[in-house]
N, C-alpha and C positions, 0 to 999 in steps of 0.2 A: 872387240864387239862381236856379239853372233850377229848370224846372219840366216838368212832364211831366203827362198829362193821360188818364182811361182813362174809356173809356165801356163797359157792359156791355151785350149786345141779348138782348132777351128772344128764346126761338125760338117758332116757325118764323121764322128769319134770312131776308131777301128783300131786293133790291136798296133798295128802301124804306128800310128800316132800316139800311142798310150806308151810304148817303148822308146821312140825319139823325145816325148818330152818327160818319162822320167830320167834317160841321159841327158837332158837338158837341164833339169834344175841341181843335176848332180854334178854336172861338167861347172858350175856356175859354182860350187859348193868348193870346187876342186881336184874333181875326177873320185869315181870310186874306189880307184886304187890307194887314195889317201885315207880311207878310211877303211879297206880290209884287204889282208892281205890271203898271200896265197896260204891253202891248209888250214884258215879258221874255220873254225865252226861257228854258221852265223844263223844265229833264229831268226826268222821273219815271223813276226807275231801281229798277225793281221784281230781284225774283229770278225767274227762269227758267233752270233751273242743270241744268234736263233734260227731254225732254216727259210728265214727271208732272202728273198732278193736286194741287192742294193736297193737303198741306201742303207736301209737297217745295216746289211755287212760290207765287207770290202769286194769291191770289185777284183774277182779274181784275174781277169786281165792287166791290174796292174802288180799284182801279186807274182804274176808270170812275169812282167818285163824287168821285174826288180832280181826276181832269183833267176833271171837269166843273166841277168848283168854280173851279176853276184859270182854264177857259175865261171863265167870270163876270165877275171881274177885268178881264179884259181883255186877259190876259196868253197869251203860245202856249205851251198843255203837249205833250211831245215825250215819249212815251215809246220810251226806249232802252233795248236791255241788248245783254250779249252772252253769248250757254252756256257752259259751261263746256266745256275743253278735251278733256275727257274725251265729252264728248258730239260734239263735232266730227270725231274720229280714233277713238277707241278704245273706243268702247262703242257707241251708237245710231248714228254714220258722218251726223249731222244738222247740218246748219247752224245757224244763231239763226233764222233769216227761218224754218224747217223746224218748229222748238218752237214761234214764237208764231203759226203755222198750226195747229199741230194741238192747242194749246190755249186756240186762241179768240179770241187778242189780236188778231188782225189783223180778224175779222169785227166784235170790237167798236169796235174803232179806227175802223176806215169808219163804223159807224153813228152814232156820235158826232160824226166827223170831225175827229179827231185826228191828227194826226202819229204814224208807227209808223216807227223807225229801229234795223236792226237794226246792231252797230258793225260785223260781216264783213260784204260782200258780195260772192258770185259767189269765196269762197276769199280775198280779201284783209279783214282787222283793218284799218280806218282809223287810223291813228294817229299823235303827233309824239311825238316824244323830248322830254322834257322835261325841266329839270331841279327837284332836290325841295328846298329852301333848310333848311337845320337839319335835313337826313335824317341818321338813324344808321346805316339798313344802306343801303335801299336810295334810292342820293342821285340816281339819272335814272332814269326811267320809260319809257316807249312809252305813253302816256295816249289814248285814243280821243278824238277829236278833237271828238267832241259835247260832249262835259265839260267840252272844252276854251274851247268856243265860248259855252255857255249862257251867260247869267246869274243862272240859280240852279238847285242839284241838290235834289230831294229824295228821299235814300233811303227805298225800302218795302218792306222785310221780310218776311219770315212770321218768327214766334217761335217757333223752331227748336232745337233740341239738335243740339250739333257734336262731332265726335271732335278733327276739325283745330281747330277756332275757337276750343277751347279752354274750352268747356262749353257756348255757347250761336253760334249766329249770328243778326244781326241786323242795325243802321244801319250797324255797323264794318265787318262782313265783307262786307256783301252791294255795297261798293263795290268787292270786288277785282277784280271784271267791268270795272269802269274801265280795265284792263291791259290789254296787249295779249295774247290766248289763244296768238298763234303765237311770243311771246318772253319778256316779262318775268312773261306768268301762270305759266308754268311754273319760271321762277326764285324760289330762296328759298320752296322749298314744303316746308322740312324745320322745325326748331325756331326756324326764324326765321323761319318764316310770321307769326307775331304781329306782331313789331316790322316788319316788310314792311306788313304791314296800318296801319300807325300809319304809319308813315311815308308813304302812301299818303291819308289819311287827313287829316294835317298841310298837304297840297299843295291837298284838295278843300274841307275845312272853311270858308274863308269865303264858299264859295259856296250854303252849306246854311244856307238861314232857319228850319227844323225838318225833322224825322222822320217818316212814320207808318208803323205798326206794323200788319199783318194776324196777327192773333191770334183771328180766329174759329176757326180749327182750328190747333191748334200740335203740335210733333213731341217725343215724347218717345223714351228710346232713344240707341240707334247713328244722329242725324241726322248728318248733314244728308238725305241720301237713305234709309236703311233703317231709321228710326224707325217709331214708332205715333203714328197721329192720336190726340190730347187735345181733346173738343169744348171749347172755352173761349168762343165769342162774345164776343171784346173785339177794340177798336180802340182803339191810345193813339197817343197826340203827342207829341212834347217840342221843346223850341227847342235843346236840346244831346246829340246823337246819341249821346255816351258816357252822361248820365243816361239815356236814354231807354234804353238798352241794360241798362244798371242797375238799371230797375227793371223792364224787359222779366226780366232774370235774378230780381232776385225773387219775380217772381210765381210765375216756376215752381219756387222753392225757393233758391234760392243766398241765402242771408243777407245774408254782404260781398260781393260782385262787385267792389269794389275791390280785394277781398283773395286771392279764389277764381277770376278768372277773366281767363289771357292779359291780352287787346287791350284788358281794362277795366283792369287793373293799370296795364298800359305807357301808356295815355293819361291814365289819372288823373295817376299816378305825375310824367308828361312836360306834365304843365302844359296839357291841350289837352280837357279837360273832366273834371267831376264825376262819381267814381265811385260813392262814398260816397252809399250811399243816404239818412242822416239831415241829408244835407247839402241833399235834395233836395224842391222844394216839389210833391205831388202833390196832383191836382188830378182832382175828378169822383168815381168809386170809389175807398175806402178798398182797398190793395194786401192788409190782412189779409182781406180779404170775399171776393177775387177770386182770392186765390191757388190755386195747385195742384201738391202736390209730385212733379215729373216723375221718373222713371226717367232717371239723366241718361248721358250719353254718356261712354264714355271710348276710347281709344285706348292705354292703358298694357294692361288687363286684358281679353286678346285670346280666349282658348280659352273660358270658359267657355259662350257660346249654339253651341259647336259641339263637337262628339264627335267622336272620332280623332283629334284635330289637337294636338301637341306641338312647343312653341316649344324652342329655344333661344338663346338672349339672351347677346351678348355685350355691349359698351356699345354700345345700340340709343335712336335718337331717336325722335321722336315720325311721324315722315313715314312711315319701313319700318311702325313698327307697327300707322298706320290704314289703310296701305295693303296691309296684310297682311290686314286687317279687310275692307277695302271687296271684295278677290279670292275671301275667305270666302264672304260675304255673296251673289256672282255666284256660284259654285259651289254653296251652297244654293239657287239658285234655278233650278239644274240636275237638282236630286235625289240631289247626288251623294254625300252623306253617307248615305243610304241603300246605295248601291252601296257605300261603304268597311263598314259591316255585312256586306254580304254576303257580300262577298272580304276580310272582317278583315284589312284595311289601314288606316294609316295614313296620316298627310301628316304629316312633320317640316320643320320651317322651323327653318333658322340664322338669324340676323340678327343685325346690327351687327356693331362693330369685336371683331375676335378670339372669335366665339363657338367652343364646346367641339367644335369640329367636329372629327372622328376623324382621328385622321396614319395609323392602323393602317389596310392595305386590308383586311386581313381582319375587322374591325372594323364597317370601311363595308358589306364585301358582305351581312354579315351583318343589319346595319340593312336594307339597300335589298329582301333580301328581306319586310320587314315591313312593308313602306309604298313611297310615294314621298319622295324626301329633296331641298329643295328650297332653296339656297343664295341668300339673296333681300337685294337690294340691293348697292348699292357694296362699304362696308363688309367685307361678309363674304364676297363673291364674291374681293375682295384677301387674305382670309385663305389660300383656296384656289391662289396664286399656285405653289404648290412641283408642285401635286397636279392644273393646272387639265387637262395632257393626256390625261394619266390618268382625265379623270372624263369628257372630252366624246370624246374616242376610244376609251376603251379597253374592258374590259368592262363598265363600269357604266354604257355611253353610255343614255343615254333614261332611265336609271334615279335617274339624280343631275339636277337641273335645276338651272342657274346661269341666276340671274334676274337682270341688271345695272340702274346707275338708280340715281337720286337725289333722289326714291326712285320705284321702279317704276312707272310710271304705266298701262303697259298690260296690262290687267287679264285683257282678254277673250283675248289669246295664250296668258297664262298659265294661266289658266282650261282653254285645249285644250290646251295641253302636258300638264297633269296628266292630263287627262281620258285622252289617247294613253298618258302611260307607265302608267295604270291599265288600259289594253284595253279603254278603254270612248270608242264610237263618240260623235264628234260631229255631231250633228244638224244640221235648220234648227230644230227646237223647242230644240236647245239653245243655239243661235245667237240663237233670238229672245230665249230666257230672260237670256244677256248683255245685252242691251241696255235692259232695263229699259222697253220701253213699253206703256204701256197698252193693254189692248183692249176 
């Protein structure tokens, strides 16, 4: 039976107590020495997915109390990741080596003296093709070449709410970094992002002797990036990264996670760990003491934290719709839903396959005076194929936006396009506001 292991810290939380109870849910596990020994080379493959502060990433305080344990052993901790793509090009324009400067990993890395490997450097993703044995979708990779080399990974999360990840992200997702940002992370980011995850998953798995989880602050919400911090103060463990996920999901409310959640279905489901939480031995805190029922994420149920905004949905996947959410979400954070107030406008978005979009031009002109009208992803930009000169030359140019992409990954163009066919000037404050970093 796996097991999985959670420790609760009293507050005020302090590096102190963030190193006792990760030897705590590890001693519980079996001690660390059973799971690395002296001379491996061990990745710690935390989340740094943008330069936010927790919760968006891992709290580097537990990052330290892990590769200092590590060190103990005798064994070399190496912590790696690599940002997400979106932080590379399209949003913050930052490297990996850029995020774990500006949120502290590299100052603590030296003071420790640990290894700090970012996977890009200097604009090249390290990486070898690889192939995936028993893959369903995605059967060869571009796998970053630390992952490749280590001898043990261990993924470290933050306990997180996802739109993409399918309710929660955690040990499964937060390996997708393993990928290469400039080829295969951006492949298979629509409704088979899941099984991509798993089979991703299937290739690294016997190099993971356990999991741990940063759950002193976890994200409730539209996570992964535009959730609310939940104080929780836990750190768990587990020896099999799909329970450890499992019971990461029911703390914050998911009941069955084998039942209710993607990459926990499709791994339980595919024989490559315990989803089933009754099936699962915990350890430390009772999961009923400790729970907390989160606000959870969705990406089907798009308009309602935003006013003026009216979908039309023809058959739309799950990829257009969080990415419909995540361009929202950066345009809130422009002000710019106050400006459609003001000038009582709208934003209509088409998406997916064949949505209701008007053949009538008199139809459309009439719409386009009422809003912006914004034809978003593959799918629906192909519906448009009869109509497509008509709408980017002719009188309704600047008025119709045809957003192409599968699905649209670049958020912050679109974000200024709107912004342009609304008459409303973009800034460097609205510039900065894309980009999501802290000040």
């Amino acid at each position: 039976m796996s097991r999985v292991a959670i420790s609760k810290l009293v507050s005020p939380v302090d590096e102190s107590k963030i190193f006792d109870a990760v030897k705590s849910v590890l001693d519980k596990l079996g001690g660390i020495e059973k799971f690395v020994s002296p001379g491996e080379m061990v990745l710690i493959k935390p989340n740094f997915v943008s330069p936010r502060p927790p919760p968006v990433t891992t709290d580097i305080r537990v990052i330290k109390a892990l590769a200092l344990q590590i060190k103990e052993t005798g064994a070399k901790p190496i912590i790696g990741e690599g940002s997400s793509a979106m932080t590379h090009w399209w949003r913050e324009g930052m490297t990996t080596e850029d995020v774990m400067d500006l949120l502290g990993v590299s100052d603590m890395a030296k003071e420790i003296g640990v290894e700090l490997i970012p996977f890009d450097r200097k604009g090249v993703f390290k990486s070898r093709m690889t192939l995936i044995p028993d893959a369903v979708l995605m059967k060869k990779a571009e796998i970053a070449e630390l992952a490749l080399e280590a001898d043990k990974i261990i993924p470290l999360p933050v306990l997180k709410t996802s739109m993409e990840g399918g309710g929660i992200t955690c040990c499964i997702k937060v390996l997708h970094a393993l990928t290469n940002a400039q080829s295969d992370r951006l492949r298979w980011h629509r409704s088979d992002l899941w099984q991509k995850l798993i089979d991703l998953f299937r290739l690294v798995k016997p190099k993971i002797p356990f999991c741990l989880v940063d759950g002193l602050v976890g994200m409730e919400g539209d996570g992964p990036i535009h959730g609310t911090p939940v104080n929780m103060n836990l750190i768990l463990a587990g020896d099999d990264p799909v329970s450890t996920d499992a019971i990461a999901a029911k703390i914050i409310g998911f009941e069955y996670p084998h039942r209710e959640i993607g990459p926990i279905a499709l791994a339980h489901s595919q024989g490559l760990g315990m989803g089933d939480p009754s099936q699962i031995e915990v350890m430390g805190e009772k999961v009923d003491e400790v729970k907390k029922r989160f606000l959870m994420a969705s990406c089907e149920i798009i308009t309602p934290p935003f006013e003026n905004v009216l979908v039309y949905e023809g058959a739309t996947c799950r990829g257009c719709k969080a990415w419909i959410k995540f361009l929202l979400y950066m345009l809130r954070d422009t002000g710019i839903f106050e400006d459609l107030k003001r000038l009582d406008k709208k934003l209509f978005f088409f998406t997916g396959l064949e949505p209701p979009f008007p053949t009538d031009l008199e139809e459309l002109r009439e719409l386009s005076k009422k809003g912006v009208i914004l034809v978003y992803g593959d799918c629906s930009t192909n519906t448009t194929k009869h109509s497509y000169w008509v709408l980017k030359q002719g009188e309704l140019k600047g008025k119709i936006i045809l957003i192409p992409g599968c699905p649209p990954f670049d958020s912050a163009q679109q974000a200024t396009q709107i912004r342009d066919a609304l008459g409303l000037e973009t800034t460097e404050k609205e510039e900065e506001a894309f980009k999501y970093v802290p000040t």
